[in-house]
C-alpha positions in Angstrom: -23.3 -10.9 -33.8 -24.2 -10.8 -30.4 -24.0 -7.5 -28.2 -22.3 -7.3 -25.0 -23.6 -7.5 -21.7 -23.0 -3.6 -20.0 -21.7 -4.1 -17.0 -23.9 -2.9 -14.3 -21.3 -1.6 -12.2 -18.6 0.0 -15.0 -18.9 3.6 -13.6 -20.1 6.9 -15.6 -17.5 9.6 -16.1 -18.5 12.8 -14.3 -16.6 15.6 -15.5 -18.6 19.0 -15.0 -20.4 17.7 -12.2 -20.2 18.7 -8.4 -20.4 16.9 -5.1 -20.5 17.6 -1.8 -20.2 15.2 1.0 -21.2 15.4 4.9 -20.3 13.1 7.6 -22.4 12.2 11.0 -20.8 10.6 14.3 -17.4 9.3 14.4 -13.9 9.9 13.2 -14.2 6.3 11.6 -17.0 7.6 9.5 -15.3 10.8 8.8 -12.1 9.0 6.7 -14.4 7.1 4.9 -16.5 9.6 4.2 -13.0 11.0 3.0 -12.3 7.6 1.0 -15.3 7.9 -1.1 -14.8 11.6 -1.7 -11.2 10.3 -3.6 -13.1 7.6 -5.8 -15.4 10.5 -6.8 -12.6 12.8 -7.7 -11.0 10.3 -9.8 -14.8 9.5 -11.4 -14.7 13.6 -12.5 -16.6 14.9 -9.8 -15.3 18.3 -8.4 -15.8 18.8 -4.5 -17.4 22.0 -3.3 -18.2 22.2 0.5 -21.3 20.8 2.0 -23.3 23.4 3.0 -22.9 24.5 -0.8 -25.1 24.2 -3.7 -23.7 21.0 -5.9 -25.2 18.2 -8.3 -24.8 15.6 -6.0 -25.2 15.1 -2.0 -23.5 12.2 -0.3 -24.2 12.0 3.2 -22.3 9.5 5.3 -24.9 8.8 8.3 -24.1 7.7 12.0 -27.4 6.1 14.3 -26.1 5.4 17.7 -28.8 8.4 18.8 -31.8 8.7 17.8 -30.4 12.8 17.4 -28.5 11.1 14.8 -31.3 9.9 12.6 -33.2 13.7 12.9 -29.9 15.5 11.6 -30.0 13.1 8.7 -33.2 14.3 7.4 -32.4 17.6 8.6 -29.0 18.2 6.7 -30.9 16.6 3.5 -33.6 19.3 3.3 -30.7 21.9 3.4 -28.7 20.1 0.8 -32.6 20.6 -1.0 -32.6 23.9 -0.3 -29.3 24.9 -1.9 -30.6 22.9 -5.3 -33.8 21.1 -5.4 -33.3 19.2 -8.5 -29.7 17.5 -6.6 -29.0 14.0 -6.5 -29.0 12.8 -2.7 -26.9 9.9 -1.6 -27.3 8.1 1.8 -24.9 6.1 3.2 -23.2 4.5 6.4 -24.9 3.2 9.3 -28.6 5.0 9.8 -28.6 3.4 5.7 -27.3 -0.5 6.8 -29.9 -0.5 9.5 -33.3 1.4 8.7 -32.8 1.7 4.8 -36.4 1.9 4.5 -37.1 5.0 6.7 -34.2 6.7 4.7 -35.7 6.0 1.5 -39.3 7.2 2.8 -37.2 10.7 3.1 -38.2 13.1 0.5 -35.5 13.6 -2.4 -32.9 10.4 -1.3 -32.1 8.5 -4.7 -30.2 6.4 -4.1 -29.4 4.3 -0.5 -26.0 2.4 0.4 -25.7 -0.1 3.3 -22.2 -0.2 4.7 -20.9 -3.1 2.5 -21.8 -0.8 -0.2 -20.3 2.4 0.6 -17.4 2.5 -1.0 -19.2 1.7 -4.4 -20.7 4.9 -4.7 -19.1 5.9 -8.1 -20.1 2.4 -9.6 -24.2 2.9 -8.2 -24.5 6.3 -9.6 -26.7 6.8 -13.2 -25.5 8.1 -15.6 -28.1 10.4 -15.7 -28.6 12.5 -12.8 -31.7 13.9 -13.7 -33.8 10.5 -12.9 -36.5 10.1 -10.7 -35.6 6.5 -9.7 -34.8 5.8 -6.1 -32.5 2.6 -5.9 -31.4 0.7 -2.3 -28.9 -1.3 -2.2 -27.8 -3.0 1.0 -26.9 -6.9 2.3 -27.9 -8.1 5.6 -25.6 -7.7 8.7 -24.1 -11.5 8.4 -22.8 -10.3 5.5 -21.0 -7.2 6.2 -17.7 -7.8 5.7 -14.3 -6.9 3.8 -11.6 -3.9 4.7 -11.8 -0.8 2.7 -8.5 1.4 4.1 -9.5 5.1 4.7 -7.9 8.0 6.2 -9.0 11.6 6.4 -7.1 14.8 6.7 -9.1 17.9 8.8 -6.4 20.8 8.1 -3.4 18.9 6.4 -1.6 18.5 10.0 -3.7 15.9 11.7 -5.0 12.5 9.9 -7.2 10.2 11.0 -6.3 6.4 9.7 -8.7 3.7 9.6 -7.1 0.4 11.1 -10.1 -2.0 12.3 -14.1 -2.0 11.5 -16.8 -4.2 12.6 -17.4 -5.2 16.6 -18.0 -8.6 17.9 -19.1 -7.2 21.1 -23.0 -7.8 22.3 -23.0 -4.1 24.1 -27.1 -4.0 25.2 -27.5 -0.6 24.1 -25.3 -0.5 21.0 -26.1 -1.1 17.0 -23.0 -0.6 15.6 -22.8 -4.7 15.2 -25.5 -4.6 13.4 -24.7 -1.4 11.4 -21.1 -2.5 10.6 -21.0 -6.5 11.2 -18.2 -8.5 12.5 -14.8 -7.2 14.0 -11.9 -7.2 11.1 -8.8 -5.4 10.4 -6.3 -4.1 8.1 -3.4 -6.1 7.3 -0.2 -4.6 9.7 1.9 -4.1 6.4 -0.4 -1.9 4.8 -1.5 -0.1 7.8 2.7 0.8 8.2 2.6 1.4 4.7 -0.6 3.9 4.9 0.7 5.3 7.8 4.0 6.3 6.0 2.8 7.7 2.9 0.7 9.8 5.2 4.2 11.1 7.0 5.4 11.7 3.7 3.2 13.9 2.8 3.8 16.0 5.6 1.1 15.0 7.8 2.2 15.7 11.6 0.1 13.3 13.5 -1.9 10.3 12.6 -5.1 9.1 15.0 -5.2 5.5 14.6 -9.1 4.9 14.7 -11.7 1.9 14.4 -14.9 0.9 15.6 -13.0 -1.6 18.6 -9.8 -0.5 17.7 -8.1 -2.6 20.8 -9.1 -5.4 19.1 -7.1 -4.5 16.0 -5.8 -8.2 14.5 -9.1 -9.8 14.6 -9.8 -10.9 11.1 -6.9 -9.5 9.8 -6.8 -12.0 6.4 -10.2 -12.6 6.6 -10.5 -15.6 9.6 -11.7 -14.5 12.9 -9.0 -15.1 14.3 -5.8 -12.3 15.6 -2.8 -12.5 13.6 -1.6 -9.5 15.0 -1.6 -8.0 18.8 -2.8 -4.0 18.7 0.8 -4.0 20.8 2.3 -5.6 17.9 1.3 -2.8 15.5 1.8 -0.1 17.3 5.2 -1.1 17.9 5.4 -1.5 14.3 4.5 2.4 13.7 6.6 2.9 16.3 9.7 2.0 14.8 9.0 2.6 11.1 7.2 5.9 10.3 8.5 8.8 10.5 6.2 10.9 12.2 6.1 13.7 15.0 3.0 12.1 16.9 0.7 9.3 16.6 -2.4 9.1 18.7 -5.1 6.3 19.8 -8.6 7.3 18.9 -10.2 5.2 21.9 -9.4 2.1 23.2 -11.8 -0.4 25.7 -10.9 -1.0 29.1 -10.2 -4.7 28.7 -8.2 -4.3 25.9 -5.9 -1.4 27.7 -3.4 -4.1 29.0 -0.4 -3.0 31.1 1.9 -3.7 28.4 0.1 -1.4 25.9 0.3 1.1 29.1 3.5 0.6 29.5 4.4 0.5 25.6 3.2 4.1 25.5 4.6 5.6 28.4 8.2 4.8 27.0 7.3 5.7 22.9 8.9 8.0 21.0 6.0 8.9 19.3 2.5 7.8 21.0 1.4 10.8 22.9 0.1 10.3 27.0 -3.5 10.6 25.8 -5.7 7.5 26.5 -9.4 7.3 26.1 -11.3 5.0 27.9 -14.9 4.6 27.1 -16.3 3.8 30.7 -20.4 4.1 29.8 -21.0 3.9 34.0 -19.6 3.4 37.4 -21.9 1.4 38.3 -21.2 -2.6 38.5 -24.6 -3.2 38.6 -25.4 -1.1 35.3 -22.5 -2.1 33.7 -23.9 -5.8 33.8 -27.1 -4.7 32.2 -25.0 -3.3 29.5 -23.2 -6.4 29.1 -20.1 -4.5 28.9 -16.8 -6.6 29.1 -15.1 -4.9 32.4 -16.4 -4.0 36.1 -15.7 -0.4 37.5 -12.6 -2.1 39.8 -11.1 -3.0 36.4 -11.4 0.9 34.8 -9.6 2.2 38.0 -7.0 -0.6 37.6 -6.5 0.8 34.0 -6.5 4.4 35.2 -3.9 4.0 38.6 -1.8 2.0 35.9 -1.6 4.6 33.7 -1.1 7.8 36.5 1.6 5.5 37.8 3.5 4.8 34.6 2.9 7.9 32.1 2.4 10.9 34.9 1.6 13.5 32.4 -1.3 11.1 31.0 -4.5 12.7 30.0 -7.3 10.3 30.7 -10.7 10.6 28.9 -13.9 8.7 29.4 -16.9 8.0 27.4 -20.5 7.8 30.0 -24.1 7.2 28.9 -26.7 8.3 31.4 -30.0 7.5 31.7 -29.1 3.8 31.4 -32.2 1.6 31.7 -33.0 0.8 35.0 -30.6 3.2 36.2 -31.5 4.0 39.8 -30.1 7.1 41.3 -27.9 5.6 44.0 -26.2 3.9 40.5 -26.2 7.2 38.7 -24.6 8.7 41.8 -22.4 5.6 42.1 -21.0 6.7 38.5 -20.6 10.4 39.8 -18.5 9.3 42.7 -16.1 6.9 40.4 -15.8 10.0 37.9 -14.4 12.2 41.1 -12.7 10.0 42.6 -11.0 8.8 39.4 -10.3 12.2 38.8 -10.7 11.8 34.6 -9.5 14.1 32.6 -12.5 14.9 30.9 -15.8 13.6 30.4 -17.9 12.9 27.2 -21.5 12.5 28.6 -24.3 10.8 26.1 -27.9 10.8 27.1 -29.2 7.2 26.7 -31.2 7.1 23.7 -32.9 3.7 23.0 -32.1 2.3 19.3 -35.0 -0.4 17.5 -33.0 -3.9 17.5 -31.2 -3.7 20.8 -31.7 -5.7 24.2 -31.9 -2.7 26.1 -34.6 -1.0 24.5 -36.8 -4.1 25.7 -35.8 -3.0 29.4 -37.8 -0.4 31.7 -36.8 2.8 30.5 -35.8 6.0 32.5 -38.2 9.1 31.8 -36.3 11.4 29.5 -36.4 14.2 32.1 -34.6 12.4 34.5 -31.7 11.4 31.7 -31.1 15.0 31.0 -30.8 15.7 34.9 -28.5 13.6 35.3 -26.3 14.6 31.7 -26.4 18.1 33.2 -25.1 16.9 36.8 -22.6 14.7 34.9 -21.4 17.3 32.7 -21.4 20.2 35.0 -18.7 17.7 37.2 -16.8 16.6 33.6 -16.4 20.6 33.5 -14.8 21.1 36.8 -12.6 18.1 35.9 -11.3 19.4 32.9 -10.3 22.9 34.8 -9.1 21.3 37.2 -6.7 19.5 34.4 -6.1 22.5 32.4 -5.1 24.4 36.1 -2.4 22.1 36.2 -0.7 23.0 33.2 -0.4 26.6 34.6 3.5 27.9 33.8 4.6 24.0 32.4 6.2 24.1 29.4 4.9 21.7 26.0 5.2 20.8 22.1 1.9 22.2 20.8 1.0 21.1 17.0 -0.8 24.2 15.5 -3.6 23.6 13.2 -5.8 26.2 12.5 -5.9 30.2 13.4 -9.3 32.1 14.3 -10.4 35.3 15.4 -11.1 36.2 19.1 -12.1 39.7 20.1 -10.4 41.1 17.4 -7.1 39.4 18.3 -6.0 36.4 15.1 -5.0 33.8 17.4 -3.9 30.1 16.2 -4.1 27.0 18.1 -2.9 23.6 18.6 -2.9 20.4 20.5 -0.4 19.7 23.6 0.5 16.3 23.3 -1.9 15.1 26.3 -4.8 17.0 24.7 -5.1 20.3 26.0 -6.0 23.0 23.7 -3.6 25.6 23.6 -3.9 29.5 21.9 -1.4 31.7 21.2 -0.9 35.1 18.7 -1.4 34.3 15.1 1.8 35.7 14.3 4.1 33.5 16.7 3.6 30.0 14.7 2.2 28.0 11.8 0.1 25.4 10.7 1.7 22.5 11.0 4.6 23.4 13.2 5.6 21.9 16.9 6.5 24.9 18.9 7.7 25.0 22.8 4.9 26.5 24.5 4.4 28.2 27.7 1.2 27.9 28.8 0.2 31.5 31.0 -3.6 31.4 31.5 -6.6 28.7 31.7 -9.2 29.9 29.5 -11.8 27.1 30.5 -11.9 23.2 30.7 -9.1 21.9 28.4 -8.5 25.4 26.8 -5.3 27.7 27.6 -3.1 30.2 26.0 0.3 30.5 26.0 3.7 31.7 24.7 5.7 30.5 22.3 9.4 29.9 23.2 11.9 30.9 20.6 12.2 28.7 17.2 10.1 26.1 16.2 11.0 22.2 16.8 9.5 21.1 13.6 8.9 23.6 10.6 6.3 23.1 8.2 
């Protein structure tokens, strides 16, 4: 009689067994890393919290800094620490592009390109105990496929997974190489997603992707859009029933006026726009082959103060930017100022194997960090300057999480524009939308406040 092939992918049962999973990078990475943790679960494993001892380690990496790669090895010798004999999973983007150098780390078993991510149940052995270090990844022209994911931070905010992959040839960037072509979610199921999520009691979903403007794109597998990102956020719009719903980030080009003005008249997308900018300088933002001049970006942002006042404006900047000369670097402090942004996420350039820019004349390190501490130090007096204006206005804040400060519990929440807000632990809930006063600025983007009577939406 002949025996039957075992399938080499029919997952082992768990039960008894402990994992515990840590993300790197973005809020992409972090519902996937959420995605796998459920197919885990439902294998037997039990979840225990990262910087705990468990059986096995799954960390979902990030590489767009070489800081990135360090923290990788970094949080593995800790996971080590805490029980030498574990099993220690790599995974996400630092595994799709340099699986070799994560392999070469002492105690990683077992290594998972992007593609293979989501099959971390089905790559495990069933003995733990082995010695064996497997890698398993496919090359970048063959990334492909949707796997939906959405994470939950305190049960009151989720972050939902909508588009992956970029077909953009950014100079400095490998997440095209780490996560392949541009593709989406179908609409229906993102809706669908997106309402089970509301269900559930979730206040506010962050819709969130690698380009997520370009949402549509490879939506049933061609490369072409069969839906607008207008078309589904009208969709969510009109057919979950949900408090707020946010847009992670969104490219310049790809903020048209009608998405602008879309959002400004919503019922439920909150005034908060983030608009990776990377430099004010023309002449750097051609080096970076990025899709948009600085004249476009101010376009975007008048466009915005002029149809959704109460708009908070956020900005992505690299400095450091090969070649970057300082009458460019000052070029992109003037267009920050004078653009007056919100607030300011500032990355020192840090040049990544693979890309066109790290072929180009590099800036000494000492002068990126220079100018990351000029450019934060103005992102800083932005952001007080933002907060200042919200002195004695009145808002919806979602609470999320309480904390102790100078032995005072306080909670805090989210205005719908961004700005941090804490009040007494005793005047709200997590999960509830209160009327807030705000009373005092307590730096850039943080304030306290006073709860007005009743809540708007209980828990």
């Amino acid at each position: 009689m002949e025996m039957p092939v075992p399938n080499p992918l029919l997952p082992a049962r768990f039960e008894g067994h402990t994992v515990a999973l840590q993300t790197l990078g973005c809020k992409l990475n972090q519902a996937e890393t959420s995605a796998v943790g459920k197919r885990l679960e439902e294998r037997g494993f039990t979840r225990v919290p990262g910087d705990q001892a468990a059986d096995v380690y799954v960390l979902n990496t990030c590489s767009v800094t070489e800081n990135a790669d360090k923290e990788t090895a970094l949080l593995i010798r800790r996971a080590l620490r805490a029980n030498p004999s574990a099993y220690v999973v790599v995974t996400g983007c630092y595994a799709q592009l340099q699986p070799e150098a994560v392999r070469s780390i002492p105690g990683v078993k077992l290594v998972l390109g992007s593609n293979e991510k989501f099959q971390i149940a089905e790559r495990l052995p069933a003995d733990l105990r082995t010695n064996d270090i497997a890698v398993h990844r496919c090359e970048t022209e063959d990334l492909g496929g949707f796997e939906t994911a959405w994470s939950l931070g305190d049960r009151t905010r989720a972050f939902l997974k909508v588009q992956d992959g970029c077909d953009y040839k950014c100079t400095y960037c490998t997440i095209p190489m780490a996560r392949g072509a541009s593709r989406s979610d179908t609409l229906e199921n993102v809706v669908l997603q997106a309402q089970k999520l509301a269900g559930s009691g979730v206040r506010e979903i962050v819709l969130t992707g690698v380009n997520t403007g370009d949402y549509g794109k490879g939506e049933f597998g061609d490369k072409k859009h069969e839906h607008t990102f207008l078309q589904l956020i009208q969709a969510l719009d009109e057919q979950v029933d949900v408090a707020r719903i946010r847009i992670s980030s969104v490219e310049p080009n790809l903020m048209h006026p009608e998405l602008i003005r879309f959002i400004a008249s919503s019922r439920r997308f909150v005034p908060h726009f983030h608009l990776p900018l990377q430099s004010g300088s023309d002449a750097v933002l051609g080096r970076m082959k990025r899709r948009y001049r600085s004249e476009l970006y101010a376009e975007r942002v008048r466009s915005i103060r002029s149809m959704v006042p109460d708009a908070c404006i956020g900005a992505d900047v690299i400095t450091g930017f090969p070649g970057e000369t300082e009458e460019e670097f000052n070029q992109t402090l003037d267009f920050v100022r004078e653009n007056a942004l919100d607030y300011v996420h500032v990355f020192t350039y840090s040049s990544r194997p693979g890309t066109e820019a790290a072929l180009l004349e590099q800036v000494p390190l000492a002068v990126r960090k220079e100018r990351t501490t000029r450019l934060r130090a103005i992102g800083e007096r932005l952001a007080l300057l933002s907060a200042e204006r919200s002195r004695g206005r009145e808002y919806d804040v979602l609470f999320e999480e309480g904390k102790d400060a100078e032995g005072v519990e306080w909670i805090e929440g989210y205005t719908p524009n961004y700005l941090r807000v804490s009040v007494p632990r005793e005047s709200a809930e997590p999960g509830q939308l209160v009327k807030v006063v705000i009373k005092e600025v307590l730096g850039p983007g943080k304030l306290s406040g006073e709860c007005l009577p009743a809540p708007i939406l209980a828990v």
